[in-house]
C-alpha positions as CSV (number, residue, x, y, z in Angstrom):
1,X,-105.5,98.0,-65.1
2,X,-106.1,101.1,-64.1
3,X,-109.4,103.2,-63.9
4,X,-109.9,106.7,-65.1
5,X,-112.0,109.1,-62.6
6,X,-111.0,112.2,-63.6
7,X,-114.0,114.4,-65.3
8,X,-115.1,116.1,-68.6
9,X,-116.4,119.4,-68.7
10,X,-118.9,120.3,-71.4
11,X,-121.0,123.6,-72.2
12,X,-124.3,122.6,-73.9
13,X,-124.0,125.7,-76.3
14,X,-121.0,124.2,-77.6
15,X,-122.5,120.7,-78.5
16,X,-122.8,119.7,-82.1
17,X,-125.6,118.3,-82.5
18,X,-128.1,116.5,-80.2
19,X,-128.6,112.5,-80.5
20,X,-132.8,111.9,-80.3
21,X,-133.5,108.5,-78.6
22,X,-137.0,108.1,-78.4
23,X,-138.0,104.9,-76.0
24,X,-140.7,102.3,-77.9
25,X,-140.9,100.3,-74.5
26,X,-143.1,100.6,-72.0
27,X,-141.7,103.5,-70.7
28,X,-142.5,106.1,-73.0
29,X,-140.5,109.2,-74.1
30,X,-137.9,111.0,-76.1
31,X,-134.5,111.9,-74.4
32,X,-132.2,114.4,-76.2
33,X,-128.3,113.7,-75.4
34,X,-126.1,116.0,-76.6
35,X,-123.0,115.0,-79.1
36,X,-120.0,117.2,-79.3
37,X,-116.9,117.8,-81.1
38,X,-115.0,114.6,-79.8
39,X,-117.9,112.6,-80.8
40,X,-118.7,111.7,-77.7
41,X,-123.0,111.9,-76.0
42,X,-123.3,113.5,-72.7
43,X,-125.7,111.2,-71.0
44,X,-127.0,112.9,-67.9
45,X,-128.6,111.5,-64.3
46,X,-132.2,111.9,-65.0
47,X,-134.1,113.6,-61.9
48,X,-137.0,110.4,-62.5
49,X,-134.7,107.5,-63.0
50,X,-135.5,105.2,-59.8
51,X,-132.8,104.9,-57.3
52,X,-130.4,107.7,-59.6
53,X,-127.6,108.6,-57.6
54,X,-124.3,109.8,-58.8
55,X,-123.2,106.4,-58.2
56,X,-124.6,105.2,-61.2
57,X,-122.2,107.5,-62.9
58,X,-119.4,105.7,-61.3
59,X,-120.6,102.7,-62.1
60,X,-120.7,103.1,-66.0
61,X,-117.2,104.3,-65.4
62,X,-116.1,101.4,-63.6
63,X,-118.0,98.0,-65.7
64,X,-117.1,99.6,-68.7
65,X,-113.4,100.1,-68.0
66,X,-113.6,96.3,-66.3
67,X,-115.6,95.1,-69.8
68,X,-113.5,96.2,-71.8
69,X,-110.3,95.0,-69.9
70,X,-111.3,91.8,-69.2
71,X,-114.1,90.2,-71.2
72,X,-114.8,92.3,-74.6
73,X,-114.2,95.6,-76.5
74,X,-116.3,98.2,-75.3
75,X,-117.0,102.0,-75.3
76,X,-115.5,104.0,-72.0
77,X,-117.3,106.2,-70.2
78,X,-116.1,109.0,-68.2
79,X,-117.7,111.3,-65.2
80,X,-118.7,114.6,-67.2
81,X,-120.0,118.0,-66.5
82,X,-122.4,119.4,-69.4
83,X,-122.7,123.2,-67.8
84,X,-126.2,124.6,-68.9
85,X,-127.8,121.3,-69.7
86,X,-130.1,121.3,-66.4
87,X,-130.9,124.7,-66.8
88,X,-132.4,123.8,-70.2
89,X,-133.7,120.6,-69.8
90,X,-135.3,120.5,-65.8
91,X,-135.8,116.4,-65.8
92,X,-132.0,116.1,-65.6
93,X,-129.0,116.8,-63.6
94,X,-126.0,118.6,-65.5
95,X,-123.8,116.1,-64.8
96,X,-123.5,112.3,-65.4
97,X,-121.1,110.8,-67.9
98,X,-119.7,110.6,-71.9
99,X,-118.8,107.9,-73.6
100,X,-118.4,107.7,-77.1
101,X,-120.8,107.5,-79.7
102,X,-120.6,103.4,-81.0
103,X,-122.1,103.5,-84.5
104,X,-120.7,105.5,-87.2
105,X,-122.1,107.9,-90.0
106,X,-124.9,105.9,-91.8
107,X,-125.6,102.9,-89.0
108,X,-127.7,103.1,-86.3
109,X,-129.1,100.7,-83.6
110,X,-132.1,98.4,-83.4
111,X,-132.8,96.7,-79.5
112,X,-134.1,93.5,-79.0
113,X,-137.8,95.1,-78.8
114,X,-137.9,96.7,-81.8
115,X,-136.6,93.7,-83.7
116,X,-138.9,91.3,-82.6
117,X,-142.0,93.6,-83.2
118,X,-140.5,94.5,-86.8
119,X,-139.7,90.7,-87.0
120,X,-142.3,88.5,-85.1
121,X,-141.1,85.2,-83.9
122,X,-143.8,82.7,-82.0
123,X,-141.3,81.6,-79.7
124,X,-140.7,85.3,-78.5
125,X,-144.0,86.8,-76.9
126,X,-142.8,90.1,-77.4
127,X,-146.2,91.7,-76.5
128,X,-145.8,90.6,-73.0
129,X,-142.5,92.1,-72.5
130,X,-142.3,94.6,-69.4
131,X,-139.8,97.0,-69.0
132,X,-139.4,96.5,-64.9
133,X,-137.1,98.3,-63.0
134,X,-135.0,96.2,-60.5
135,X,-136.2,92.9,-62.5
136,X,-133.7,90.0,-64.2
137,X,-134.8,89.0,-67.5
138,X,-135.0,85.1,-69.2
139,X,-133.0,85.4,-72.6
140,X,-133.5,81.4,-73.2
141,X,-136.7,82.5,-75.7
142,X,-134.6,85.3,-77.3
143,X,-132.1,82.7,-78.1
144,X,-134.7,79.9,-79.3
145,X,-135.7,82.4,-81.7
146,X,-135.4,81.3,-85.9
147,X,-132.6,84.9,-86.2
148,X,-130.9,83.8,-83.1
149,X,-130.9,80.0,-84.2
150,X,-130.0,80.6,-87.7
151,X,-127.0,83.3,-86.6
152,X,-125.0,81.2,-84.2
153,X,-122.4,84.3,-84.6
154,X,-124.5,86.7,-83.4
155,X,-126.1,84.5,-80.6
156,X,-122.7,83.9,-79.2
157,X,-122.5,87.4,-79.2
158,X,-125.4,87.7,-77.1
159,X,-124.5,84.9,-74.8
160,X,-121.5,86.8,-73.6
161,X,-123.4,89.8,-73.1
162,X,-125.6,88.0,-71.2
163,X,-123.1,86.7,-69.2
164,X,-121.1,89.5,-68.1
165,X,-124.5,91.1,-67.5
166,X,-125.0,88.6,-64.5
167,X,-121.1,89.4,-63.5
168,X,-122.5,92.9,-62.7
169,X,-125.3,92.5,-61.4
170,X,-127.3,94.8,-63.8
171,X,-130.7,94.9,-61.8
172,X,-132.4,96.4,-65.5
173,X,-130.4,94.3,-68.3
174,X,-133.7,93.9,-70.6
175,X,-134.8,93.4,-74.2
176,X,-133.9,97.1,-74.7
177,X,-130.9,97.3,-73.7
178,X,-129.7,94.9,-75.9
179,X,-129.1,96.5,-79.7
180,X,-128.2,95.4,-83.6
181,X,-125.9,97.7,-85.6
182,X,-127.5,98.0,-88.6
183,X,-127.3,100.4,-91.6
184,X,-129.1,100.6,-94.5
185,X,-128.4,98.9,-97.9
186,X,-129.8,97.6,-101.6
187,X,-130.8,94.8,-100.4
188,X,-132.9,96.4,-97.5
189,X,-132.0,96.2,-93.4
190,X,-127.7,95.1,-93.2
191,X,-127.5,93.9,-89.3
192,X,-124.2,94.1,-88.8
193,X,-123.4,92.8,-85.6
194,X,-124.3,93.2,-81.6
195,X,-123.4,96.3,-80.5
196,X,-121.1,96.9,-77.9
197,X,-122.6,97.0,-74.4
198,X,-123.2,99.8,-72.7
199,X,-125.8,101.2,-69.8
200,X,-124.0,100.0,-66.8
201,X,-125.6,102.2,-64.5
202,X,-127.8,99.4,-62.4
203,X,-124.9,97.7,-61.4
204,X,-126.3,95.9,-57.7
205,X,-122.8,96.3,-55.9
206,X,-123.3,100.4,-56.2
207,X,-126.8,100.7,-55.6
208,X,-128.8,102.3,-52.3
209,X,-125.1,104.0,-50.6
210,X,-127.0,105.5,-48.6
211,X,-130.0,102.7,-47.2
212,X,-128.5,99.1,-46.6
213,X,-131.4,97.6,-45.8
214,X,-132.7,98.3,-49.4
215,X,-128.5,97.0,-51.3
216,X,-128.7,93.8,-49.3
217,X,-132.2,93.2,-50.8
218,X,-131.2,93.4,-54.0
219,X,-128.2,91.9,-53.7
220,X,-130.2,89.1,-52.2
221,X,-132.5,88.6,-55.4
222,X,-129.5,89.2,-57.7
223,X,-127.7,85.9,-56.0
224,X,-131.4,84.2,-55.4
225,X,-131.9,84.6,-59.2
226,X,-128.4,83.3,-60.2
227,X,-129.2,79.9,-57.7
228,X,-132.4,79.8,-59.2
229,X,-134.3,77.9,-56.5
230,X,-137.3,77.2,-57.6
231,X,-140.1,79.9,-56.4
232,X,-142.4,78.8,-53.1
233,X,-145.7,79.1,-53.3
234,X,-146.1,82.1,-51.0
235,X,-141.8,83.8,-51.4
236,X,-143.8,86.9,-53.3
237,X,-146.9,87.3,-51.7
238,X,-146.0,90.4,-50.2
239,X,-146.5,91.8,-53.8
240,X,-149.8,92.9,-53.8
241,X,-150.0,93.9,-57.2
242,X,-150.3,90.5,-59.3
243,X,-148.2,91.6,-62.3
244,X,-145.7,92.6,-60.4
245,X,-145.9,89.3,-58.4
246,X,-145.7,87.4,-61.7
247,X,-142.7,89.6,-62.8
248,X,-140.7,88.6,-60.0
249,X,-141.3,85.3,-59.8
250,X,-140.2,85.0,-62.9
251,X,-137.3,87.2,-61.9
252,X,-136.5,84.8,-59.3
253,X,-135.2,82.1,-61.6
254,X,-134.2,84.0,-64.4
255,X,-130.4,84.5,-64.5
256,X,-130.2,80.3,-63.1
257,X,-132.3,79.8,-66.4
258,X,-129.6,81.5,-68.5
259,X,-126.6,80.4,-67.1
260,X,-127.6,76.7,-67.9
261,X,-128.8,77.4,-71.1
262,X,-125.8,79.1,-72.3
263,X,-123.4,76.4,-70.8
264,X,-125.5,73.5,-72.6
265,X,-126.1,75.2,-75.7
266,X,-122.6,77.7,-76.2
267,X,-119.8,75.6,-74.8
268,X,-117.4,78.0,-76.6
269,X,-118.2,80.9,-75.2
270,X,-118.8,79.6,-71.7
271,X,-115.5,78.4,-72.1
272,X,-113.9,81.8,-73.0
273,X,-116.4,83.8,-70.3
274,X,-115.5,81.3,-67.5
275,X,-111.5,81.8,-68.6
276,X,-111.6,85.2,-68.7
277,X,-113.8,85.2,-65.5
278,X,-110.8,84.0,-63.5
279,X,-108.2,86.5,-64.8
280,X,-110.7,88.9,-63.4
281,X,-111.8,87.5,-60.1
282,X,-107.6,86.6,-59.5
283,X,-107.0,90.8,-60.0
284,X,-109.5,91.2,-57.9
285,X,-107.7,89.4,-54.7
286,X,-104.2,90.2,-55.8
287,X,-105.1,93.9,-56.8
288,X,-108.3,94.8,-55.2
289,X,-106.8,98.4,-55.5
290,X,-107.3,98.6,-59.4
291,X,-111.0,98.2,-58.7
292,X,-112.1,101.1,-56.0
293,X,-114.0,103.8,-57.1
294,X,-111.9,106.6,-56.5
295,X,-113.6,109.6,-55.5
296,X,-113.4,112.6,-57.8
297,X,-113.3,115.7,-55.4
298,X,-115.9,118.0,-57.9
299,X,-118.4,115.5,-58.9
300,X,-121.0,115.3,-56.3
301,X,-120.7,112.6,-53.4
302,X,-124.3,112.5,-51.8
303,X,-127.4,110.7,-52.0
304,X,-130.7,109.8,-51.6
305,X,-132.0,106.8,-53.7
306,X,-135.6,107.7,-52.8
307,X,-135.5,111.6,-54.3
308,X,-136.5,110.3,-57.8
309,X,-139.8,110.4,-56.7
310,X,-139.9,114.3,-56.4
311,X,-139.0,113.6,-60.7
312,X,-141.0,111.1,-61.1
313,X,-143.9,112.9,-59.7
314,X,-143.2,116.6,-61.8
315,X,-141.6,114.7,-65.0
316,X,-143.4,112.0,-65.3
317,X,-147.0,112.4,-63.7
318,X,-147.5,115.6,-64.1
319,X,-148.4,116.1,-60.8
320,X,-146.8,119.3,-59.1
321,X,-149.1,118.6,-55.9
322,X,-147.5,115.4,-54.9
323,X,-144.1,116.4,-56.5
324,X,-144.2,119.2,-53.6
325,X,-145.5,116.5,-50.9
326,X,-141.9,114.5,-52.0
327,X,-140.0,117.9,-52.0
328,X,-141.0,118.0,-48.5
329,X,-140.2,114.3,-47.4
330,X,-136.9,113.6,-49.6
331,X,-135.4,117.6,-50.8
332,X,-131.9,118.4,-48.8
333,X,-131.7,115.4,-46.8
334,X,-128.8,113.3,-49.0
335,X,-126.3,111.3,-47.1
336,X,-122.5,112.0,-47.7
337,X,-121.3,108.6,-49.4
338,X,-118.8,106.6,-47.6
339,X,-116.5,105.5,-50.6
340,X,-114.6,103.3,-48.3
341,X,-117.4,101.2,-47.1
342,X,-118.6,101.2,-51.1
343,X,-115.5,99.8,-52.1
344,X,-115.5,97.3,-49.1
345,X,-119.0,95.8,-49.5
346,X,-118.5,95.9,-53.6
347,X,-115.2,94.1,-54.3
348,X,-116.8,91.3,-51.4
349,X,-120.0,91.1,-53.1
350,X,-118.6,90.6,-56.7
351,X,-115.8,88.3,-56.0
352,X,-119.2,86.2,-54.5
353,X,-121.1,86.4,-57.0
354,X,-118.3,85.3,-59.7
355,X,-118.0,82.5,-57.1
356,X,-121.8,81.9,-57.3
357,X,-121.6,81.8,-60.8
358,X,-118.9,79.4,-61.5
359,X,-120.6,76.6,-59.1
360,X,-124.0,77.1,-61.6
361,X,-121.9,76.6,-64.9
362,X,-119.2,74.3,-63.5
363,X,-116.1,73.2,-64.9
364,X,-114.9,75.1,-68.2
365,X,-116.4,72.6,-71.0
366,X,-113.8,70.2,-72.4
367,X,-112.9,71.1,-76.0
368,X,-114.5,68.7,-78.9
369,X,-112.3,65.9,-80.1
């Protein structure tokens, strides 16, 4: 297998059209991601996404050439330049990635959110959804639901999804980032299928390159989650904030939760995840050079997971007063990253966790008489 790092180069004048997401989460707000000629969207680092760095870039690259390789067909990204975009659109960077555009003239997509409050289901309480940065989410009431139960297809769909979610440690795989294909017919709504994944950019292996304190945290909930010990009494308490507190706790248990339920209630595609989950964790000892990042010489190589708050502050608060208190505190003081010790800790770290994994689920599930 072989990854490609090389880069795109863009000019936003010569985009075709611009593809309008607006997000119905939590989070509020429209993005505008320009298409071009080779039908693929420029998606750029946003200045106010928590803990951006241009290793989230790498990352999309990397999962999504691994995904696709190994597990199920899926859209490649690329590193990409998009010169001009920053200069008209402040909130983002003019570089990030492209990947191409994964529904086709008349279809478009539908997440999990919108679904379930265009389709209410009592065993999904959709209303208390949070969209929670750094947070697992509990797919077990997604799956109870009457669609999910009455579309064993399309729920074995979503089981490997969820699956190879865990694999890579997505810290922000939630309701939203899961999506129908749909398109519009005679009959009304046509879902078509899942859509292929993509947003791979909260991978835990290639988060915080520049504070280790802060990766070996989240690493440490992303393997406490997958064990899925139950929660003491006072593991959270430093939360002060009693959402939040309640968020994680349920966090805590939440991949454990749907690694058992998929294994007792998908033994087909626990069986075809846990196969193809050896051909990839055997490439990774016998070829751990396929999976380094390799460093692209122009795409930038320094960070500072803590400078979102200088975005968050202008972009999102409105609040130029404390944006310039964060310009002060976080502006011009990146750190180079060390793609060596990246590679070193990340390659370790996922061969664990696929290790961690396969002693939740088990042995592959015989085949049915």
């Amino acid at each position: 297998m072989k990854i490609d790092y090389t880069a795109a180069h863009y000019t936003y004048a010569s985009s075709v059209k611009n593809l309008t997401a607006e997000s119905v989460g939590v989070v509020k707000g429209k993005k505008h991601f320009p298409v071009f000629a080779d039908n693929r969207i420029f998606k750029p680092l946003t200045k106010s996404k928590p803990f951006a760095t241009p290793l989230f870039a790498y990352a999309e690259v990397f999962w999504s050439a691994v995904i696709n390789a190994y597990f199920e067909p899926a859209p490649l990204y690329q590193l990409a330049f998009c010169e001009g975009y920053e200069a008209e659109n402040g909130k983002y960077y003019d570089y990030g990635t492209a990947v191409p555009v994964v529904y086709k003239e008349g279809e478009y997509l539908l997440n999990l959110l919108e679904f379930f409050r265009k389709y209410p289901d009592d065993k999904v309480d959709i209303d208390q959804y949070v969209n929670y940065c750094r947070m697992f989410y509990d797919f077990t009431a997604i799956f109870a639901s009457d669609f999910f139960q009455q579309h064993r297809d399309m729920a074995e769909q979503l089981a490997m999804q969820v699956l190879i979610s865990i694999v890579k440690g997505d810290q922000n795989y939630h309701y939203e980032n899961v999506a129908f294909l749909c398109r519009e017919s005679a009959g009304g709504e046509e879902i078509l299928g899942l859509a292929p994944m993509i947003d791979h950019e909260f991978s835990t292996y290639y988060l915080f390159p520049d504070h280790f304190a802060q990766r070996t945290y989240a690493l440490d909930e992303l393997q406490r989650s997958i064990g899925g010990a139950p929660v003491g009494k006072d593991e959270y308490a430093f939360l002060t904030d009693e959402t939040e507190r309640r968020l994680m706790e349920a966090s805590a248990v939440a991949l454990h939760h749907n690694l058992i339920y998929i294994k007792e209630n998908y033994p087909d595609v626990t069986r075809s995840f846990l196969e193809k989950l050896t051909y990839f964790e055997t490439d990774l000892k016998e070829h751990r050079e396929w999976f380094k990042l390799q460093k692209n010489p122009e795409y930038p190589a320094a960070a500072n997971s803590f400078a979102f708050r200088i975005g968050m502050a202008r972009y999102k608060e409105k609040d130029e007063e404390k944006a310039k208190v964060y310009e002060e505190k976080y502006a011009g003081k990146e750190k180079t990253i060390d793609f060596d010790i990246v590679n070193i800790q990340a390659i370790y770290d996922i061969k664990h966790v696929i290790r961690q994994i396969k002693a939740v689920m088990g042995d592959v599930p015989s085949l049915p008489a």
